[in-house]
N, C-alpha and C positions, 0 to 999 in steps of 0.2 A: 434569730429563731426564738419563738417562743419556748416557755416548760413543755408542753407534749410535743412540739415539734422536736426540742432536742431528745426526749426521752425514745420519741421513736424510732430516733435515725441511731440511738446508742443501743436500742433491743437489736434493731439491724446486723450494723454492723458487730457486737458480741456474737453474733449466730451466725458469723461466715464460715467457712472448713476449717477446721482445726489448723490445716495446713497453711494458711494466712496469718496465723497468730499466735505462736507461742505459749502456755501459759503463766501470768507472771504471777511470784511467788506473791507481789502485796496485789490483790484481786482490785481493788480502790483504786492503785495506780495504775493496771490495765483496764481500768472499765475508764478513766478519766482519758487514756492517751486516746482509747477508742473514738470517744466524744470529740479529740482534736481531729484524727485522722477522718470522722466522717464533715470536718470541713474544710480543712487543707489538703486533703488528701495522704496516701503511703508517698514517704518518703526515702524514694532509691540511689540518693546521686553522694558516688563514692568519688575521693579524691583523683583528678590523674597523676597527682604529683609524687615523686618519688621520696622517700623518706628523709631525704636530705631537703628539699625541696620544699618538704610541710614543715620542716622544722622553721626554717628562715619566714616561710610564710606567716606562721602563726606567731612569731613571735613581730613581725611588721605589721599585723592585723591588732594588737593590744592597742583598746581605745581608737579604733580608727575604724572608718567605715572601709568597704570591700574594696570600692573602686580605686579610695586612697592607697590601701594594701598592694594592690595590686599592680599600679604605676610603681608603686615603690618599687615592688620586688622587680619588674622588667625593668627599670632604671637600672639596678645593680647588675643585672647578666649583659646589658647593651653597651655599657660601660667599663665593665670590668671582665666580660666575657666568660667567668664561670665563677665558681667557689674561690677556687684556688685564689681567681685573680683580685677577688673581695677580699681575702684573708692578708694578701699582698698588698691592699690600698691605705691609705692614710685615714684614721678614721674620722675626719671633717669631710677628706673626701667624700666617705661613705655617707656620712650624716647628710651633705648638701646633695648625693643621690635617693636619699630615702626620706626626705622632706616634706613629702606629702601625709607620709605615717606620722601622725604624732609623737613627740617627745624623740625625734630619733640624736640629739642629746646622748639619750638615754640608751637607746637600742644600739647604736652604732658601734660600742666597743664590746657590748653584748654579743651581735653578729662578729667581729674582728677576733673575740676572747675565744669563742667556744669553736672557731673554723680551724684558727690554728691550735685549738686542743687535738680535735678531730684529727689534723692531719699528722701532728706529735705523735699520734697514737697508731693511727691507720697509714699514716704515709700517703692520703690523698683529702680529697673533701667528699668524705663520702659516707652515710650510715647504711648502704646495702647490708651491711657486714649485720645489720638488727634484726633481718628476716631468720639468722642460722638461731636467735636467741628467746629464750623464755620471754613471755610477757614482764614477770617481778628482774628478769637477768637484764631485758631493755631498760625497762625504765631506770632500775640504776643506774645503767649507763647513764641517759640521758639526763638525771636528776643529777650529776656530776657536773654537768657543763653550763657552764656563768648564767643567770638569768633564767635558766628553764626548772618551771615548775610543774605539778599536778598536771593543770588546766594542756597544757602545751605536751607534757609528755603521755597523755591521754588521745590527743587531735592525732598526733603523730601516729600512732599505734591505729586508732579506730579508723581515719580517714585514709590514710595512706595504707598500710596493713592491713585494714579488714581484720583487727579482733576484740574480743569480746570486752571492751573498755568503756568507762565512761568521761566523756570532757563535762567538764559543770561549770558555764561562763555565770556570772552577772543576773542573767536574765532567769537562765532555771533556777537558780538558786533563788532567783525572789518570787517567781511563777509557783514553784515545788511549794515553797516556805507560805505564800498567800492560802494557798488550797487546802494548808496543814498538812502535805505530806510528809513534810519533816518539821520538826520543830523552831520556835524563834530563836532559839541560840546557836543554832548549829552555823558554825562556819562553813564558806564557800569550799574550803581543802576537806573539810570533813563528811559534806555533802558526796563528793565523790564515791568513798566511800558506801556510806549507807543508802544511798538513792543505786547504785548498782547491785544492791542487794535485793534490792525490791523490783530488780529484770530479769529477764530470762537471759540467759548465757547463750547469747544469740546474737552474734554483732549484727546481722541486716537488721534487726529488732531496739537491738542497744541505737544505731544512726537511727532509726526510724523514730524513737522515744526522744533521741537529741536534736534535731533539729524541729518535729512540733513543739516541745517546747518552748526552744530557741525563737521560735516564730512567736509564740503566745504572747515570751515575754518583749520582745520586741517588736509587735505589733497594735498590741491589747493591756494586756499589765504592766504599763508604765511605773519607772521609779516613782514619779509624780502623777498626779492625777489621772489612774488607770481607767481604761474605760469598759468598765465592770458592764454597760450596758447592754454591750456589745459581744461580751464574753461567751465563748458556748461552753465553760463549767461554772457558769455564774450561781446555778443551782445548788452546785455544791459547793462553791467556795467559803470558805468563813471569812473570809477579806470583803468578800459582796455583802453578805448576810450582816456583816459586823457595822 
């Protein structure tokens, strides 16, 4: 898109019904999501998975693309038949079913550590028990068990739960940072934080704002040579401009 071409599709889409859009507290960052959404489109698609379910996912999905994720993860239930019977297995075992996930090394006592904390505690493999709980009462929970941080205890709650959360992978943290909406020193855990302050308290809004991003930076804003040509906030980016 050219400059008035994208200018027009942003007068557009800002002057839909009130009811389609929330208003966000930084005006910048709603007038920029706008500009994504009138080229990807609103994004609706919430997790089916149950909160047990996102937890092992997201944590098999770090550094790994989707479809490797997600062999991983049916690998673990076709083999070992549920949670419980992961928490049961040897963790090479585990590692040489989750093999397509990168580093599972790494993840394997990860998944093994935090399943038999869960069941220590709950008596099964299970986080149902996080729907009865606060958003700050979850995540504590969750920020107790081996390996799970911010980014993971956010996915959990937003995609599975449906609340008002924000996950900050890689990609928006350097998409957000390129465009100035947050600053160059802000860390990826700190981002969280402040870029959820600049949304509306609106989890369909909060998904909707995370995964265009997510797209941007994984489509468009490359680590390496981003291609700012192609960009539709190239206008305003000071990454483009600079």
């Amino acid at each position: 898109m050219r400059g008035a071409e994208a200018h027009a599709i942003l007068m557009a889409v800002t002057t839909l019904p009130a009811l389609a859009r929330p208003p966000y507290p930084n005006v910048r960052l709603g007038r920029l999501t706008a500009l994504l959404e009138a080229e990807w489109g609103r994004q609706e698609r919430w997790s089916s998975k149950n909160p047990m379910d996102q937890l092992i996912a997201t944590i098999l999905s770090q550094r790994t693309t989707y479809a490797d994720e997600r062999t991983a993860f049916r690998n673990l239930l076709e083999r070992f038949g549920d949670w419980a019977g992961v928490a049961e297995a040897d963790v090479d075992d585990i590692a040489r079913e989750i093999r397509t996930s990168r580093y599972p090394e790494v993840k394997a006592p990860r998944i093994k550590a935090l399943l038999l904390g869960i069941i220590e505690r709950h008596g099964s493999a299970t986080l149902d028990h996080l729907h009865e709980l606060g958003i700050d009462e979850a995540s504590a929970y969750l920020r107790a068990l081996p390996g799970v941080g911010p980014k993971t205890i956010t996915f959990v709650q937003l995609f599975s739960m449906r609340r008002p959360v924000l996950p900050v992978d890689t990609h928006i943290h350097r998409s957000t940072g390129r465009v100035g909406i947050i600053g160059p020193k802000v860390t990826e855990a700190k981002a969280h934080t402040l870029l959820l302050a600049m949304l509306p308290e609106d989890a369909p809004e909060i998904l909707n704002f995370h995964v265009l991003w997510f797209t941007l930076g994984q489509k468009v804003c490359h680590y390496r040579r981003p291609a700012c040509e192609r960009c539709p906030l190239r206008e305003e980016c000071e990454h483009a401009r600079g």
